[in-house]
N, C-alpha and C positions, 0 to 999 in steps of 0.2 A: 534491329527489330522493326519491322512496319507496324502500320499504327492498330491493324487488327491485333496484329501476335501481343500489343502493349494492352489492347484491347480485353484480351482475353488473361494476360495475364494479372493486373491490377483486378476483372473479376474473379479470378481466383483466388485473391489474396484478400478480398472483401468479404467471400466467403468463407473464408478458414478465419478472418476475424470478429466473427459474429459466433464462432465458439468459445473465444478468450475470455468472454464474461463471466462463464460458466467456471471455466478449468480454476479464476480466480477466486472464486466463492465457492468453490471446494476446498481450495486453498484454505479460507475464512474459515471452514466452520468452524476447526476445534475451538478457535478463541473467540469466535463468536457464542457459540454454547457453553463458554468458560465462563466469557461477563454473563451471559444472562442466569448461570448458576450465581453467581455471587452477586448480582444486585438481586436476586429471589434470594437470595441467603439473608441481606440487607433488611430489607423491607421485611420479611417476615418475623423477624427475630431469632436467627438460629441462635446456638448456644456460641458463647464467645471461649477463641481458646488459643492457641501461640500462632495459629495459622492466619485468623483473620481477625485477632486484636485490632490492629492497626487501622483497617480498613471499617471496624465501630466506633473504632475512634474519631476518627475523624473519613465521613464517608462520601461528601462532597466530591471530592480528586477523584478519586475510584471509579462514581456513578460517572461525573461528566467524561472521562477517560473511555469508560465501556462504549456509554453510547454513543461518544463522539467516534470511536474505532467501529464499531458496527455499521454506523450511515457512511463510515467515509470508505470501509470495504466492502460494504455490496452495492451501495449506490455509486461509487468511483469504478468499477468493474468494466460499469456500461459505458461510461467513457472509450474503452478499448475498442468500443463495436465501432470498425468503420463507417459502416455503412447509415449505421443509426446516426453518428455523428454529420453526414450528410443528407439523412432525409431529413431529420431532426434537428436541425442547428438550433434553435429556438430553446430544445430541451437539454443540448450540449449547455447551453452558455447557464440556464435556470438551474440544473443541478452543479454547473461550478462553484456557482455562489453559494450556494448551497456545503458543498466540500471544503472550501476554501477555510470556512470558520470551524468545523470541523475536525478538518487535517490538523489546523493550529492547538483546537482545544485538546487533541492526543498527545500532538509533542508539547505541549508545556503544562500540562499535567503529568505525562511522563516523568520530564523536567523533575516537578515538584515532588512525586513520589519516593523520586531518587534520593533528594535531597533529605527530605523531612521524614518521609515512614522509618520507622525501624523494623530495617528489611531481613530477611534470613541471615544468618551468619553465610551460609553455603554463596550466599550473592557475592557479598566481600567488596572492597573496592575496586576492584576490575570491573566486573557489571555495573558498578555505579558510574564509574567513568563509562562504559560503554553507555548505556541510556543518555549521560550528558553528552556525549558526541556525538551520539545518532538521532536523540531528541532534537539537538539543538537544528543538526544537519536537517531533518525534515523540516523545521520549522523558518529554517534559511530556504529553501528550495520552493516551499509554498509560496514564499512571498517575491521571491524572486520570478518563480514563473508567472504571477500577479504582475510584477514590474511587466513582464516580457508581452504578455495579452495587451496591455495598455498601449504599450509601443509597437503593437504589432506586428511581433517579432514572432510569429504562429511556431516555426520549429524551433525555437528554443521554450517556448513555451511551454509543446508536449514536451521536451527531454527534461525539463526542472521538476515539472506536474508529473511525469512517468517515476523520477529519481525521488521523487516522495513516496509517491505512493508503495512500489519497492519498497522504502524505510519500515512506513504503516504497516506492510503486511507481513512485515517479519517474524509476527508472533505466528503465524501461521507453515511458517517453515520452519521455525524454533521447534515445533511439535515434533518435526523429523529427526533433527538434528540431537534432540534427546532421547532417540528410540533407542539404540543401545544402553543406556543406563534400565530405560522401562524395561526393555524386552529381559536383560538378565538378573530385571528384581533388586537392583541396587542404586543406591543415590549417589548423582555425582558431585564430588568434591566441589573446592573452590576452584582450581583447573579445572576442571572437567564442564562444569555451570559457564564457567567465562567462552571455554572454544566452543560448548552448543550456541550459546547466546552468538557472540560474533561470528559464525557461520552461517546462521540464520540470516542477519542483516547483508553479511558479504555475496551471500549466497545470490539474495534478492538482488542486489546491486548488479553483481556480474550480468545478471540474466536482463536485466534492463538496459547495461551501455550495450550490450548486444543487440536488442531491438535498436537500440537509437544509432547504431550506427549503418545497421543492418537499413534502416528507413531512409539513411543520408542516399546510402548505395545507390537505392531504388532510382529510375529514373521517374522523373517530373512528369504527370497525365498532360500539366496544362500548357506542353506543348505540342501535342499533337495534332496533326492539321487536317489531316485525312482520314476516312475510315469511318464508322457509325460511333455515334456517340458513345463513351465511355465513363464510369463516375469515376472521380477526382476524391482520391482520399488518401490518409495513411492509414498503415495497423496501430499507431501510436497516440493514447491522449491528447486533449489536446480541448 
């Protein structure tokens, strides 16, 4: 490919990813309008009853869980936008720092929830093992792709920050993955709760080692020598 054809093609891939923020915070919203039900549930005093005992009980985990999963899914989205991430570096690195503590206070309040609420029977110990393995996993990921920025290691840094954020937004493809239970009016079992849950998560996962490999693919802008300028970026976090 000469350096026009690479030219036009990294802007085409600049433009299809300045949609990705969006498709992701459509993703968002059911569990984002799920916390902000239940911290207005919180703060207001609803009545207390087998659903959200737990959550008056002790309602710290919960709140900081919500709002740390709300800023770390729709402010982490825009991360995705290539091209913002190159007009914008200044804003790329400001809302990291920003995610970074974030991301962390989701998976280990996750963590914590698991642990200590007394959760539905219908969770059972499968879901609890899934939250500790995926909680913990996002909260390894976070700070590993932290390690990776330091050392300047820029593509493994989007692929550990993409493999989180994936984790993060699982609640948001868990909505799908339990549509036949909703759609034909019935609750699903302890099976049934364990393979929506971990579908959710696998689900997100596949679909991001697929970008990240899909990004490896790409050939590199910043070796082009010839041609009218072109911007230098990936579809990937970062």
């Amino acid at each position: 490919m000469n350096a026009a054809g690479l030219g036009r093609t990294i802007e085409h891939v600049m433009n299809r990813s300045r949609l990705v923020p969006y498709g992701l915070i459509a993703l968002s919203f059911v569990p984002v309008v799920a916390g902000a039900f239940r911290v207005t549930e919180l703060a207001s005093g609803a009545p207390v009853d087998d659903a959200n005992a737990r959550f008056f009980a002790q309602p710290l985990p919960v709140v900081l869980h919500i709002i740390g999963a709300t800023v770390y899914c729709l402010v982490g989205a825009f991360q995705f936008d290539a091209a913002l991430r190159r007009r914008r570096s200044r804003w790329h690195r400001v809302a990291g720092r920003v995610l970074i503590p974030c991301g962390l206070a989701v998976a280990l309040t996750g963590i914590w929830m698991a642990v200590f609420y007394d959760l539905p029977p219908v969770d059972g110990l499968g879901v609890m093992a899934l939250r500790l393995v995926f909680g913990g996993a996002m909260a390894l990921a976070i700070v590993w792709g932290f390690v990776c920025v330091r050392r300047r290691d820029f593509t493994a840094h989007r692929a550990w920050m993409m493999r989180a954020y994936a984790i993060g937004l699982a609640a948001g493809t868990q909505a799908f993955t339990h549509l036949p239970w909703l759609v034909s009016g019935n609750v699903p079992d302890e099976r049934g709760r364990f393979v929506a849950m971990a579908a959710g998560w696998l689900i997100n996962l596949a679909v991001a080692e697929w970008f990240i490999r899909r990004s490896r693919r790409r050939p590199a802008p910043a070796r082009v020598t010839a041609g009218p300028p072109v911007p230098a970026s990936s579809t990937l976090p970062g």
